[in-house]
N, C-alpha and C positions, 0 to 999 in steps of 0.2 A: 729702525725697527718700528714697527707699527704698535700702535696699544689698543687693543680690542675689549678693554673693558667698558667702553661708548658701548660698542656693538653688543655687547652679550647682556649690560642692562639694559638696552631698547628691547635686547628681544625675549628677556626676562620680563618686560612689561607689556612687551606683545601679548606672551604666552598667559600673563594673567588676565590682561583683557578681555581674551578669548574663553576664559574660565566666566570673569565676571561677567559676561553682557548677558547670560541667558536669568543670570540670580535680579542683575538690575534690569533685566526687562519684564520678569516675571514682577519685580518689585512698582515698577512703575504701571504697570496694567493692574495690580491692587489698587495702590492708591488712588488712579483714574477713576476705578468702579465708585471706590470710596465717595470720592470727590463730585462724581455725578450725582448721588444720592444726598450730599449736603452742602451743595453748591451752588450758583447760576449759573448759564452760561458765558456770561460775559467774565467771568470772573476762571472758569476752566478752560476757555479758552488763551486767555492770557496764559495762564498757569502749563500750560500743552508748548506754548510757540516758547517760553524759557527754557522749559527741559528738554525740546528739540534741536535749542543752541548750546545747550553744553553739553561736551563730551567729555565724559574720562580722564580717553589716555590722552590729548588733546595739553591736558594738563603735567603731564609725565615729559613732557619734549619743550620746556622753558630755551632751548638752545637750535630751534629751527630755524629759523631768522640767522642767526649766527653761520648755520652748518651750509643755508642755502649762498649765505653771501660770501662763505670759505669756495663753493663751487664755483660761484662764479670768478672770483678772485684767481685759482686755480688751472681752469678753463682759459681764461683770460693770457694769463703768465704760459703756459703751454702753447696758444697761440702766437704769444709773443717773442717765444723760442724758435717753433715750429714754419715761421712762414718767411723769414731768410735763408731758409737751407731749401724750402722749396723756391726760393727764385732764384738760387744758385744753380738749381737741379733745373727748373725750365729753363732757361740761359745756355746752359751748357748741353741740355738737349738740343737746344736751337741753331747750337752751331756744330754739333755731332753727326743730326741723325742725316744733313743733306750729305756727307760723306758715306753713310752708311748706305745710303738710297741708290746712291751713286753707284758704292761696288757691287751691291745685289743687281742692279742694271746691268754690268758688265758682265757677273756670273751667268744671268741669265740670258746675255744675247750672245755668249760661245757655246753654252749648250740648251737650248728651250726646251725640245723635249724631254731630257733627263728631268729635267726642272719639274716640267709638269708631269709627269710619268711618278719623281715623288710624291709630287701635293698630293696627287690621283690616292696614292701608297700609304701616305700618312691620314689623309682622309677617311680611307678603309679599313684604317687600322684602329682608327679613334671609332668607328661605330661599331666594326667587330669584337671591339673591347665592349661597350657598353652595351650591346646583342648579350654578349655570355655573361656580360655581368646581371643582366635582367633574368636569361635563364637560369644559371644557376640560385640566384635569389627565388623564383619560384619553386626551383624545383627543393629548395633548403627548407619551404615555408607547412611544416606543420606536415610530413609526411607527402606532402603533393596534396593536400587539400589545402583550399584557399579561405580568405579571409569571410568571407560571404556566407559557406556552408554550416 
């Protein structure tokens, strides 16, 4: 069972971020005005390049590092599952599909043109399909007027 109470404080803290940033930007463009008026510039400029290194929510996520090195960990073990079952699966391609090549060769040199007479068949059937699927999608769109008008 998954616990989603990670996820709904991150996005609890999202949601307040998005509240705060316009009170602390508004708060930081006072202070700035403030600070040019009784300051130098050697001294608000420092003062500019701190507050543009720290963030917030920045502060709110002490578990980043952790959650990134769970993904990789994760990603990792998944691959480490994942790619013996795919060398089983190419392997057992490799000694399948030349049988498989084989009888479609046989099918196809007792009868050719049925053969091709389907392809031709299924061909026209896969763009007739997506013909009617285009017209009726315009003709569904907005009474017959188009996106444009």
């Amino acid at each position: 069972m998954v616990d989603c109470r990670s996820l709904i404080e991150f996005c609890q803290a999202f949601e307040q971020h998005k509240i705060m940033s316009p009170i602390i930007n508004n708060r930081n463009n006072q202070s700035r005005n403030n600070r040019k008026h009784n300051c130098n510039f050697n001294s608000n400029s420092s003062l500019n390049s701190v507050s543009s290194l720290y963030h917030p929510f920045c502060e709110r996520s002490p578990f980043l590092v952790l959650d990134i090195l769970m993904l990789i960990l994760v990603l990792g073990a998944l691959g480490f599952l994942i790619i013996p079952y795919m060398n089983t699966v190419y392997h057992e391609s490799v000694q399948i599909l030349p049988l498989v090549f084989e009888d479609i060769a046989d099918i196809i040199s007792d009868a050719p043109i049925a053969c091709v007479v389907g392809l031709i068949a299924a061909f026209s059937g896969v763009i007739a399909s997506i013909a009617a699927w285009e017209i009726l999608e315009s003709k569904s769109r907005k009474c017959g007027k188009s996106n444009f008008s």
